[in-house]
Jmol script that loads the backbone (N, CA, C; Angstrom):
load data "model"
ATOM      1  N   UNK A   1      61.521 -60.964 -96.746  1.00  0.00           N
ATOM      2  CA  UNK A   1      60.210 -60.898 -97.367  1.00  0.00           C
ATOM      3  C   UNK A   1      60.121 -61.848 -98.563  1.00  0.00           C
ATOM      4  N   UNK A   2      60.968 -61.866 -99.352  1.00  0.00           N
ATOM      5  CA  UNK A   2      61.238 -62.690-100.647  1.00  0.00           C
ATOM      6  C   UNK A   2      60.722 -63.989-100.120  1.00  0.00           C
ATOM      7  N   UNK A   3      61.626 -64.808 -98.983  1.00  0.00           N
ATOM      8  CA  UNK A   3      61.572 -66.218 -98.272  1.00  0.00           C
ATOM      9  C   UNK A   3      60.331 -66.377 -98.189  1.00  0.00           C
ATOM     10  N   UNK A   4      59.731 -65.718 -97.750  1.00  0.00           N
ATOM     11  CA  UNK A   4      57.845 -65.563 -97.076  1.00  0.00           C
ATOM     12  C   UNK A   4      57.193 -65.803 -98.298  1.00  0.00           C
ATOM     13  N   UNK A   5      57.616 -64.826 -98.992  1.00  0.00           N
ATOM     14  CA  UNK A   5      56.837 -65.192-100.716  1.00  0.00           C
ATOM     15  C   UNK A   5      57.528 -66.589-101.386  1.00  0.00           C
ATOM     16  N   UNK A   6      57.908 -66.424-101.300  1.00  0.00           N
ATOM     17  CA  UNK A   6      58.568 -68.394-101.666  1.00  0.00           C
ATOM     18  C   UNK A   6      57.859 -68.930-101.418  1.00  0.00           C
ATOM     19  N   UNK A   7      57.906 -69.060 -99.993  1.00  0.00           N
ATOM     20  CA  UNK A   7      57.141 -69.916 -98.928  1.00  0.00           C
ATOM     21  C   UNK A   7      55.802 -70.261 -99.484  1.00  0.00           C
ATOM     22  N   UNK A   8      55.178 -69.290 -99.912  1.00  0.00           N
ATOM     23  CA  UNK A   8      54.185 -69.317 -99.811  1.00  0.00           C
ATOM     24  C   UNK A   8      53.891 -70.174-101.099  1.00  0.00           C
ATOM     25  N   UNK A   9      54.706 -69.356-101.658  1.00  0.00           N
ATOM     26  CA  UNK A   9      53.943 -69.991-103.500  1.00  0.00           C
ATOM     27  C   UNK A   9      54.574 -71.729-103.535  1.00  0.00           C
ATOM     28  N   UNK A  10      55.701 -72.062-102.661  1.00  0.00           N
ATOM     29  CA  UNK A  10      56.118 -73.372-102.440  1.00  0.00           C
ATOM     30  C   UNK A  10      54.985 -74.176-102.143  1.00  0.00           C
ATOM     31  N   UNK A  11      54.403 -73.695-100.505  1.00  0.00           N
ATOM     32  CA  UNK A  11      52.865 -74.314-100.195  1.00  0.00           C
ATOM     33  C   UNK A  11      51.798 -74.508-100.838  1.00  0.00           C
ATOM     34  N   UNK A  12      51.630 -73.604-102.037  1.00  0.00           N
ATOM     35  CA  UNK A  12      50.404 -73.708-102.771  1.00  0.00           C
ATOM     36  C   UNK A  12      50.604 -75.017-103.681  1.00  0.00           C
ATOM     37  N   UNK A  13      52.100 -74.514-104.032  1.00  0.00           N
ATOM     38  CA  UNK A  13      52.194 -76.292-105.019  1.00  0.00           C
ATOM     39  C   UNK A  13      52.046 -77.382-104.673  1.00  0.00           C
ATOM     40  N   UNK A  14      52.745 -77.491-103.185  1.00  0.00           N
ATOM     41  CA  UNK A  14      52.307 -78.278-102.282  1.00  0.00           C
ATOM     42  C   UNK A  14      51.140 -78.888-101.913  1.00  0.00           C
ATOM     43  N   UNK A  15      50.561 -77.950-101.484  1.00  0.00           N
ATOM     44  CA  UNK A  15      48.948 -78.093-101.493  1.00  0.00           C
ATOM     45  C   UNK A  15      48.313 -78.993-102.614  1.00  0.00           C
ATOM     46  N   UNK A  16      48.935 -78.355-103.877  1.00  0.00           N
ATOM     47  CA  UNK A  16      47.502 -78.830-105.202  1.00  0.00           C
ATOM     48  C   UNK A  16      48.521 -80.218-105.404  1.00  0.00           C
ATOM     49  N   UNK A  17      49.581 -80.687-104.717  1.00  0.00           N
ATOM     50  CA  UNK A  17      49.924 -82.197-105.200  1.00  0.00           C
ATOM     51  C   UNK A  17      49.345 -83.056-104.504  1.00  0.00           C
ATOM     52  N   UNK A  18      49.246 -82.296-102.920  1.00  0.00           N
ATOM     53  CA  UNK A  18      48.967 -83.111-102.342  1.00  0.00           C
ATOM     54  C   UNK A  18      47.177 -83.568-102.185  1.00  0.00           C
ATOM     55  N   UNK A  19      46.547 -82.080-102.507  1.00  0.00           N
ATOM     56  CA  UNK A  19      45.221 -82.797-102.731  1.00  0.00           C
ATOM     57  C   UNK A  19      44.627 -83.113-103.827  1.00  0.00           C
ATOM     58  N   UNK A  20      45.612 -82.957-105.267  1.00  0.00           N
ATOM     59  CA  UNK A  20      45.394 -84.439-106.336  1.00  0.00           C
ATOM     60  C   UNK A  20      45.304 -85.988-105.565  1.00  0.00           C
ATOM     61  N   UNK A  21      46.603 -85.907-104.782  1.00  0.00           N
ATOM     62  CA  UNK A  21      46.885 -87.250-104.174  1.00  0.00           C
ATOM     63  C   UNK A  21      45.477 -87.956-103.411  1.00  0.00           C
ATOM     64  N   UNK A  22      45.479 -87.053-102.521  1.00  0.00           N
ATOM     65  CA  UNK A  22      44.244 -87.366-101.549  1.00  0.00           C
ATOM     66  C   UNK A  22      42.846 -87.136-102.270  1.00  0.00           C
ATOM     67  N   UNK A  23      42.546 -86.318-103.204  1.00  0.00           N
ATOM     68  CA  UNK A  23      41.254 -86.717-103.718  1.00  0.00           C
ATOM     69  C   UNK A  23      41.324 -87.939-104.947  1.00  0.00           C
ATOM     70  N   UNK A  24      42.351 -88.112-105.333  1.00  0.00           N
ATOM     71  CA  UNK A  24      42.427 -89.641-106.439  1.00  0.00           C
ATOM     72  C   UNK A  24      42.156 -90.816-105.436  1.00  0.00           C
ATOM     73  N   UNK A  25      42.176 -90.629-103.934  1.00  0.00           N
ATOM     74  CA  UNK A  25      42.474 -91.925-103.424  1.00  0.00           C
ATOM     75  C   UNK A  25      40.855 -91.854-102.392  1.00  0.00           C
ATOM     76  N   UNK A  26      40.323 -90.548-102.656  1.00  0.00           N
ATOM     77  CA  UNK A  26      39.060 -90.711-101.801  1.00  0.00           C
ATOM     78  C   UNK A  26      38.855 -90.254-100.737  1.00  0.00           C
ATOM     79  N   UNK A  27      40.404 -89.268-100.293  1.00  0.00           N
ATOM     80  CA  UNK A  27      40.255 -89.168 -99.096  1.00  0.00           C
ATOM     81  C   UNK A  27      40.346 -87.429 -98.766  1.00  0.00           C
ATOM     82  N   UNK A  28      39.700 -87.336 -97.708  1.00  0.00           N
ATOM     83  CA  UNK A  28      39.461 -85.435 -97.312  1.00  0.00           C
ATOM     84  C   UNK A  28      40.823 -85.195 -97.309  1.00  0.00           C
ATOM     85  N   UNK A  29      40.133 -83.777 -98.048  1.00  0.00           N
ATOM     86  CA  UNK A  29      41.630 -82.622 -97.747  1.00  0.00           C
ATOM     87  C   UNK A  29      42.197 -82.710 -96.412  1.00  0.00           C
ATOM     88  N   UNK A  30      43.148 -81.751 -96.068  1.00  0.00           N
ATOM     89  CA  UNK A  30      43.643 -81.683 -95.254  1.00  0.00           C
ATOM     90  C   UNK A  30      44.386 -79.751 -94.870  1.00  0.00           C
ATOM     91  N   UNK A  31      44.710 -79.680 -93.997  1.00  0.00           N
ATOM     92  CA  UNK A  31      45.312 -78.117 -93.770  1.00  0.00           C
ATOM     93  C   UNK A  31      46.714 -78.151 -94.198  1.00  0.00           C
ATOM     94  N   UNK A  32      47.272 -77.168 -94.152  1.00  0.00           N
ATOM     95  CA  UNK A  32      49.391 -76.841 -94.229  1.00  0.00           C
ATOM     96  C   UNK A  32      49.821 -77.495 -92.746  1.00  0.00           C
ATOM     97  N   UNK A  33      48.954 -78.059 -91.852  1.00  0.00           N
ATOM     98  CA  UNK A  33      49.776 -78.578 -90.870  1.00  0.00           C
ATOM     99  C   UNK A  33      49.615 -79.547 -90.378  1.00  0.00           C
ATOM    100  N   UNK A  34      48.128 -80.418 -90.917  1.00  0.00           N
ATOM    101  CA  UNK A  34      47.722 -81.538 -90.920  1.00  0.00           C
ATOM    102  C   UNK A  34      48.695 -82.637 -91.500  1.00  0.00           C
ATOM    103  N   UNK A  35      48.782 -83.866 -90.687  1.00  0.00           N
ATOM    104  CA  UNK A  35      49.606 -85.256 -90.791  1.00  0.00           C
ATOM    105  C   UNK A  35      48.762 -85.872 -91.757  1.00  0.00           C
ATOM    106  N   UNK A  36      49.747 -86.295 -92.657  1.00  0.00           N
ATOM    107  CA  UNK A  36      49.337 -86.770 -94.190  1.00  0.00           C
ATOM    108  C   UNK A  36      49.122 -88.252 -93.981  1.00  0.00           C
ATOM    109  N   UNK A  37      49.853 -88.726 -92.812  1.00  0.00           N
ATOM    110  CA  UNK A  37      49.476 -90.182 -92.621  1.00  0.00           C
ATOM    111  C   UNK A  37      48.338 -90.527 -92.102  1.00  0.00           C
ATOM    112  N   UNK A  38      48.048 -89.498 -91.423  1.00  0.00           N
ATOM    113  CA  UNK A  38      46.752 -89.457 -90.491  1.00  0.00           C
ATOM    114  C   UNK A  38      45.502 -89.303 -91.786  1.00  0.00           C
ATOM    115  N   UNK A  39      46.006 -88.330 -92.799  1.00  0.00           N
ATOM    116  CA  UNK A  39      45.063 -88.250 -93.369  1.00  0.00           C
ATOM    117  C   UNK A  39      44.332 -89.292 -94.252  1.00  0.00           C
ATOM    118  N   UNK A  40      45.663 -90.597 -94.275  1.00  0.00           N
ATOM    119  CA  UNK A  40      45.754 -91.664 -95.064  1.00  0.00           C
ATOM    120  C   UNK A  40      46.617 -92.425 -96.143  1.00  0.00           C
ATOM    121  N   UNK A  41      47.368 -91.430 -95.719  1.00  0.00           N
ATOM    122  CA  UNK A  41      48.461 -91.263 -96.834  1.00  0.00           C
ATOM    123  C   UNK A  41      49.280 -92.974 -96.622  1.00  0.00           C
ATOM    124  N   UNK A  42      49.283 -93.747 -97.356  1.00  0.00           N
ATOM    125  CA  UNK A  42      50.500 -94.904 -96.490  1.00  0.00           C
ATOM    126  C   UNK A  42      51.985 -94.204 -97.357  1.00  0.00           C
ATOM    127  N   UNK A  43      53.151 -95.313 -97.256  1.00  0.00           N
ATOM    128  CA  UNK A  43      54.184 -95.309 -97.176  1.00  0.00           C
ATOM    129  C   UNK A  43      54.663 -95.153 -98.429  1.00  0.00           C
ATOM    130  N   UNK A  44      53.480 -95.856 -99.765  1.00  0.00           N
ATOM    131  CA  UNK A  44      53.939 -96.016-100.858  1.00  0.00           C
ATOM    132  C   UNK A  44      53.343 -94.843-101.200  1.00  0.00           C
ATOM    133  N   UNK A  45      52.660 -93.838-101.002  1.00  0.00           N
ATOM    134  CA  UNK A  45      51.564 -93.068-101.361  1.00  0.00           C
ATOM    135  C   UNK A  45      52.776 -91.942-101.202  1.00  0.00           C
ATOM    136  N   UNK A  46      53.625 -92.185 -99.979  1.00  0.00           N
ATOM    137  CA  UNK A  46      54.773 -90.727 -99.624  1.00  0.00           C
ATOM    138  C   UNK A  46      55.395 -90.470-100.820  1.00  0.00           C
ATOM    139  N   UNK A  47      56.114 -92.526-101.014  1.00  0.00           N
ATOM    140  CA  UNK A  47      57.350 -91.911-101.990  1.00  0.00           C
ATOM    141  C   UNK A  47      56.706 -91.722-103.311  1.00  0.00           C
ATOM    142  N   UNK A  48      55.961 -91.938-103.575  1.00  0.00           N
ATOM    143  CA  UNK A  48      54.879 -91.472-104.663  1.00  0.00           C
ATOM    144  C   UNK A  48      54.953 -89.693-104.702  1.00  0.00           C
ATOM    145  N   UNK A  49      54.425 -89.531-103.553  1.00  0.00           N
ATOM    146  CA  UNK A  49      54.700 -87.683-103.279  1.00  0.00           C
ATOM    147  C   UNK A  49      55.746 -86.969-103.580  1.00  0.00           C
ATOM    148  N   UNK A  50      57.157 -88.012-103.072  1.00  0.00           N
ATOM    149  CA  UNK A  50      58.488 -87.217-102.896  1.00  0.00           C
ATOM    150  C   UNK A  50      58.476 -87.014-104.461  1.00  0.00           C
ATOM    151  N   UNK A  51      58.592 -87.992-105.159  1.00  0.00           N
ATOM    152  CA  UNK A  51      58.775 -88.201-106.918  1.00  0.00           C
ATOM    153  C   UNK A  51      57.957 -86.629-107.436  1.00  0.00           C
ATOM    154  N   UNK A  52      56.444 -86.866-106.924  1.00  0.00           N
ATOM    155  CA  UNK A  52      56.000 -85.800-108.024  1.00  0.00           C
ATOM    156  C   UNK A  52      56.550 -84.451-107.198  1.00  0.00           C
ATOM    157  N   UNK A  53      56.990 -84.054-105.746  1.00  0.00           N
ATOM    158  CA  UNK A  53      57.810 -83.037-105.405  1.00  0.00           C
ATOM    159  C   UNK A  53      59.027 -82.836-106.442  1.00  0.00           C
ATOM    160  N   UNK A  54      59.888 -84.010-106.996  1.00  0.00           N
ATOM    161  CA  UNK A  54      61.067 -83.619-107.780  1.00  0.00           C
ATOM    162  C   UNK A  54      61.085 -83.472-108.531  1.00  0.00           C
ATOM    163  N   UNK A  55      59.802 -83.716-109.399  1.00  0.00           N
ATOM    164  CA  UNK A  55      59.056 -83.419-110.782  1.00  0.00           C
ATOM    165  C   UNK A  55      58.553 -82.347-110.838  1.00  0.00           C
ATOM    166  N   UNK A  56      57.947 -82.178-110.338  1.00  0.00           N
ATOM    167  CA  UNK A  56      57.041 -80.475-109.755  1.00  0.00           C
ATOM    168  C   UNK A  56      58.562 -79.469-109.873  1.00  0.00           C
ATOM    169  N   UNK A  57      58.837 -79.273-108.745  1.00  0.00           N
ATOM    170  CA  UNK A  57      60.048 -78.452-108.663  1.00  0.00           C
ATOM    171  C   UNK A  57      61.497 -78.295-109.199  1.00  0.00           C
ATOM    172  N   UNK A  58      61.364 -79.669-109.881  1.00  0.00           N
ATOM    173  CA  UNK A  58      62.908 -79.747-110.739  1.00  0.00           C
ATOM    174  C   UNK A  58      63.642 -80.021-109.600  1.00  0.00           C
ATOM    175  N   UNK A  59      63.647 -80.463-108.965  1.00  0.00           N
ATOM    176  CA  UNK A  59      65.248 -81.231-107.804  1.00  0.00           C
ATOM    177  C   UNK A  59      65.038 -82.073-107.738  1.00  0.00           C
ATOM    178  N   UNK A  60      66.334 -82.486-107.365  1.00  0.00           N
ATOM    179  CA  UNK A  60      66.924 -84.075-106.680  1.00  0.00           C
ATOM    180  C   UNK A  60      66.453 -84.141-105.143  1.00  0.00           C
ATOM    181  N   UNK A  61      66.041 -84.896-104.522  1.00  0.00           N
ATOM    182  CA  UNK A  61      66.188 -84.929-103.330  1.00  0.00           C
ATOM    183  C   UNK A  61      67.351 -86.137-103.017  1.00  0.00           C
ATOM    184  N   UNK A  62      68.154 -85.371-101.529  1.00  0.00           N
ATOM    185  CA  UNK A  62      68.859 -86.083-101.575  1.00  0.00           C
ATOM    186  C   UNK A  62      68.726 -86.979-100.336  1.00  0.00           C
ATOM    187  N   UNK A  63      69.195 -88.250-100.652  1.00  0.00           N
ATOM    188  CA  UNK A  63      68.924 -89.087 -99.497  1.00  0.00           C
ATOM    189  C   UNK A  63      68.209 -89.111 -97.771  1.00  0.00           C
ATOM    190  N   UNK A  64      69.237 -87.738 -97.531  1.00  0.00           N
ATOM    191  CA  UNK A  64      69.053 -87.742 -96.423  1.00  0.00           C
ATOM    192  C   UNK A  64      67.694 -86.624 -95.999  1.00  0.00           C
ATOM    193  N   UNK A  65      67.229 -86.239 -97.263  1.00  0.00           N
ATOM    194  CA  UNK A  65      66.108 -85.505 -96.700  1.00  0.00           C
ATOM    195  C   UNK A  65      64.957 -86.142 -97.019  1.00  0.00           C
ATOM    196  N   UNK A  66      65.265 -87.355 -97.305  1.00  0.00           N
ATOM    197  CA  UNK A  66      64.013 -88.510 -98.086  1.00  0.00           C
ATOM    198  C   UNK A  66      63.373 -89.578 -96.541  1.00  0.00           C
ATOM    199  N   UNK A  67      62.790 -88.176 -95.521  1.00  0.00           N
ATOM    200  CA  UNK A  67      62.509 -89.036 -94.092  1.00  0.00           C
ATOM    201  C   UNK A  67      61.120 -88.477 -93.647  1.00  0.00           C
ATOM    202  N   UNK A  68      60.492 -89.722 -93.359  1.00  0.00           N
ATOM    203  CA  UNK A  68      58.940 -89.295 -92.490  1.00  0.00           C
ATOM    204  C   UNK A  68      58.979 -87.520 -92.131  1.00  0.00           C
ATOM    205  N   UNK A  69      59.524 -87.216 -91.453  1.00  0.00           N
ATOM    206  CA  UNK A  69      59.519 -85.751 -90.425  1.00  0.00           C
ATOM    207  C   UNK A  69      59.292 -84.809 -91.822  1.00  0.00           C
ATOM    208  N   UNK A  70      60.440 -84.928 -93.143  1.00  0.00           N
ATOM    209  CA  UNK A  70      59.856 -84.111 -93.789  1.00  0.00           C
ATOM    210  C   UNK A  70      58.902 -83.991 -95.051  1.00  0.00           C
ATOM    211  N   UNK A  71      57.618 -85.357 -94.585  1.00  0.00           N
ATOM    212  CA  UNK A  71      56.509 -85.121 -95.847  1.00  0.00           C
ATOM    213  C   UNK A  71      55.288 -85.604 -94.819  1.00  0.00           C
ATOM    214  N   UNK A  72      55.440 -84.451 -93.496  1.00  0.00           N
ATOM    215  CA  UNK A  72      54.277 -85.132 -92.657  1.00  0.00           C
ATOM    216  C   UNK A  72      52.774 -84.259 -92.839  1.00  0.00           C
ATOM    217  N   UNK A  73      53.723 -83.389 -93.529  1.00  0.00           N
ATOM    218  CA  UNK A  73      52.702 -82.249 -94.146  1.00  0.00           C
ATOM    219  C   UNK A  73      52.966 -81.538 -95.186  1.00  0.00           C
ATOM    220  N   UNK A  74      51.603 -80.773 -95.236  1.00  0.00           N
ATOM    221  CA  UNK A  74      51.812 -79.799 -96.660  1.00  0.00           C
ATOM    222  C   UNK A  74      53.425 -78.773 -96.144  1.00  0.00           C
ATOM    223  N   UNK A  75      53.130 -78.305 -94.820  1.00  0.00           N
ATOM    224  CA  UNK A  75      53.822 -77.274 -94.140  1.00  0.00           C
ATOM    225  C   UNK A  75      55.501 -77.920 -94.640  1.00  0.00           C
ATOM    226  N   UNK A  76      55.771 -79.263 -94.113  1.00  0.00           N
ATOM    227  CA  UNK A  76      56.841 -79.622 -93.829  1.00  0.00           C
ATOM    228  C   UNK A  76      57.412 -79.921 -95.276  1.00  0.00           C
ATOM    229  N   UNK A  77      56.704 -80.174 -95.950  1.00  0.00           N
ATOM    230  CA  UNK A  77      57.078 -80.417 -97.511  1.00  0.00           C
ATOM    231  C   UNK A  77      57.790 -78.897 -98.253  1.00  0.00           C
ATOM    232  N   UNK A  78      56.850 -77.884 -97.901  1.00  0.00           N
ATOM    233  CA  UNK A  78      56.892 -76.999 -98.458  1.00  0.00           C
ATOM    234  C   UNK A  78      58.436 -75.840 -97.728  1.00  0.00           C
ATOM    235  N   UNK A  79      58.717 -76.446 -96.533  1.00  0.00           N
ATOM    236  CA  UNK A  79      59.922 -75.926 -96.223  1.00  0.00           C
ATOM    237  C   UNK A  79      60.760 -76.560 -96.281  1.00  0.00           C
ATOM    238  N   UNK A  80      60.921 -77.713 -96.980  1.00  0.00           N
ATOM    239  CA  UNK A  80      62.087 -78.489 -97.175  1.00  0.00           C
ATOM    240  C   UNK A  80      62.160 -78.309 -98.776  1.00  0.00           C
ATOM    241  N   UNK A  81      61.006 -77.715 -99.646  1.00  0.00           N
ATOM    242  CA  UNK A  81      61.512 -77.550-101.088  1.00  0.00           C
ATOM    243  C   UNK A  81      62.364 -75.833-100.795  1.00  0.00           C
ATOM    244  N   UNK A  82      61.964 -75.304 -99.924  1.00  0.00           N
ATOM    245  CA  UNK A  82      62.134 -74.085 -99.775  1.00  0.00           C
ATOM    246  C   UNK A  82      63.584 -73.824 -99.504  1.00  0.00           C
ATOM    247  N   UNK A  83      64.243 -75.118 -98.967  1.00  0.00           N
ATOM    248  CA  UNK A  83      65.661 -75.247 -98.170  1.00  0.00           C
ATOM    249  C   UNK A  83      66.416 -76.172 -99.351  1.00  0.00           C
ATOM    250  N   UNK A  84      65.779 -76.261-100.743  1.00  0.00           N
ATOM    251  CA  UNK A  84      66.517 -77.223-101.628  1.00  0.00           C
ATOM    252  C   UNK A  84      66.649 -76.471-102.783  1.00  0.00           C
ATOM    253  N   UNK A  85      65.592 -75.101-103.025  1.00  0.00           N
ATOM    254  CA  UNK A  85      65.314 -74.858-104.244  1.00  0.00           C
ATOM    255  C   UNK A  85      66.214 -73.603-104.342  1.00  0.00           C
TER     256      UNK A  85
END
end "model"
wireframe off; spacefill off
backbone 0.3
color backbone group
């Protein structure tokens, strides 16, 4: 139950970084499972994301979790801080 509540409050942070991001740049929200590239996100815009994820949450990310698959969404973001924090 704890994990679930994590989860959750992980996603919300998630959420409000990611639609700072996307409304500074002009572009519609999006859902917890909607593709961030799709939404417009480019490449520099990610590692832009990952940064304020390690700022936001206080971690390092480490190399190997610094990959497309996990910032394709709010969802996927938010279970990979969930698996770091």
């Amino acid at each position: 139950m704890d994990c679930v509540v994590s989860q959750s409050a992980f996603g919300d942070r998630v959420a409000a970084i990611v639609g700072a991001m996307l409304a500074g740049k002009g572009l519609a929200q999006v859902g917890p499972g909607d593709s961030l590239r799709e939404a417009g996100l480019s490449s520099l815009d990610q590692v832009n994301l990952m940064l304020s994820v390690e700022e936001t949450f206080e971690l390092m990310l480490p190399p190997e979790a610094m990959t497309p698959d996990n910032f394709q969404s709010i969802e996927t973001i938010a279970a990979l801080v969930g698996r770091l924090a």
